[in-house]
C-alpha positions as CSV (number, residue, x, y, z in Angstrom):
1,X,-18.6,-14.7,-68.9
2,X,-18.3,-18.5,-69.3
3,X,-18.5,-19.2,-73.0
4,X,-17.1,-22.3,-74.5
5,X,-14.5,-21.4,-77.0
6,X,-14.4,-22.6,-80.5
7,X,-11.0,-23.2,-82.0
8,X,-9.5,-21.3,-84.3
9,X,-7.4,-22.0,-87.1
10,X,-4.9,-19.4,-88.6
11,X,-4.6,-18.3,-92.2
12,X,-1.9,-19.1,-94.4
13,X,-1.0,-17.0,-97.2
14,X,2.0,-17.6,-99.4
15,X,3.9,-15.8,-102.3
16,X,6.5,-16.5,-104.8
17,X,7.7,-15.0,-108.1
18,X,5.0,-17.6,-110.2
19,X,1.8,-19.0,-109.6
20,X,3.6,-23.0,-109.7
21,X,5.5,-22.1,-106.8
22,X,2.9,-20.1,-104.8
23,X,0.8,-23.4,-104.9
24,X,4.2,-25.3,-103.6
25,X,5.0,-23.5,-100.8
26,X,0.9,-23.5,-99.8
27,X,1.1,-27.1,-100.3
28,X,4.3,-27.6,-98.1
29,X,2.5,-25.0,-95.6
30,X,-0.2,-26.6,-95.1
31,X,1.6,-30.7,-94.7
32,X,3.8,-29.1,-92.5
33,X,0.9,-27.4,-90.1
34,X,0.1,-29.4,-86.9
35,X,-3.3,-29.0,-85.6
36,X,-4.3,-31.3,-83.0
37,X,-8.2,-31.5,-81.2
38,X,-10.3,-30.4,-84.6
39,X,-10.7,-31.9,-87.8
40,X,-9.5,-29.7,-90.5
41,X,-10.6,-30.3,-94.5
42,X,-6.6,-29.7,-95.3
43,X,-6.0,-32.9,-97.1
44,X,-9.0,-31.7,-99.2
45,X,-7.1,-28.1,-99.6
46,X,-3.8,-30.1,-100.9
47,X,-5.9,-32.0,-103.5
48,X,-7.5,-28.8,-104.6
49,X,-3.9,-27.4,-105.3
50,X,-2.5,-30.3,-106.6
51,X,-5.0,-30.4,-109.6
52,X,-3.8,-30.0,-112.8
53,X,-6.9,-27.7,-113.7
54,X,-6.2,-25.7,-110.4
55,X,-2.5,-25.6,-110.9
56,X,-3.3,-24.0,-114.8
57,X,-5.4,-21.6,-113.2
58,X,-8.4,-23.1,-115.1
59,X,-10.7,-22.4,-112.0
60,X,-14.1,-20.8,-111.8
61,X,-17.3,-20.9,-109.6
62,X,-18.0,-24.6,-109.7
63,X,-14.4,-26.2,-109.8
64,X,-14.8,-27.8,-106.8
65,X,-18.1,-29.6,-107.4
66,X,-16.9,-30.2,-111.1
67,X,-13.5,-31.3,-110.0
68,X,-14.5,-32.7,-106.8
69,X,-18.1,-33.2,-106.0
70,X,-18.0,-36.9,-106.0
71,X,-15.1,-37.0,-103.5
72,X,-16.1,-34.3,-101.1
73,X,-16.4,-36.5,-97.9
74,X,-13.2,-36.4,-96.2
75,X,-11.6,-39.4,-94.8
76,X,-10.5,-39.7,-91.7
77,X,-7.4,-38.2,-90.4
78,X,-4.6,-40.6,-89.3
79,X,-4.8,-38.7,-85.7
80,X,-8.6,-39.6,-85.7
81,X,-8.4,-43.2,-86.8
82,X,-5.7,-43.7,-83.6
83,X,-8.2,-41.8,-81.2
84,X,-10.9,-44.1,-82.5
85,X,-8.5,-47.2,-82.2
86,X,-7.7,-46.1,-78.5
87,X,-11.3,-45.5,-77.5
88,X,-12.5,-49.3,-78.9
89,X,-9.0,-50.8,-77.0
90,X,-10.6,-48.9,-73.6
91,X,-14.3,-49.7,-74.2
């Protein structure tokens, strides 16, 4: 068959001896990870580990809208902003 693809992205899982370091190494993961042609939310997923509530542990159903709800939009990625930049230059 001729079915368009979606794109898929992989899942990262890291461990360490405490939960501080768990969330570092996810956190390096995830800057290090290159993924060109999609938009991804991982700048969102590095705030979310990053917080001092996550971090703690101090998470339930709702941390995200509690934590985050007012900044849930997602900027743009630099990698977008350039492809936006290049398509105004040719148009």
């Amino acid at each position: 068959t001729n079915r368009p693809t979606k794109p898929m992205l992989p899942a990262i899982a890291t461990e360490a001896p405490t939960r501080a370091e768990a969330i570092d190494r996810m956190i390096y993961a995830l800057e290090s990870l290159e993924v060109a042609g999609v938009r991804t939310n991982r700048a969102f997923l590095i705030r979310v580990l990053a917080a001092e509530a996550f971090r703690a542990g101090r998470t339930h159903t709702h941390f995200i809208e509690e934590h985050f709800g007012d900044r849930l939009e997602m900027p743009p990625t630099a990698e977008e902003s350039a492809e936006a930049a290049c398509f105004a230059v040719v148009h």
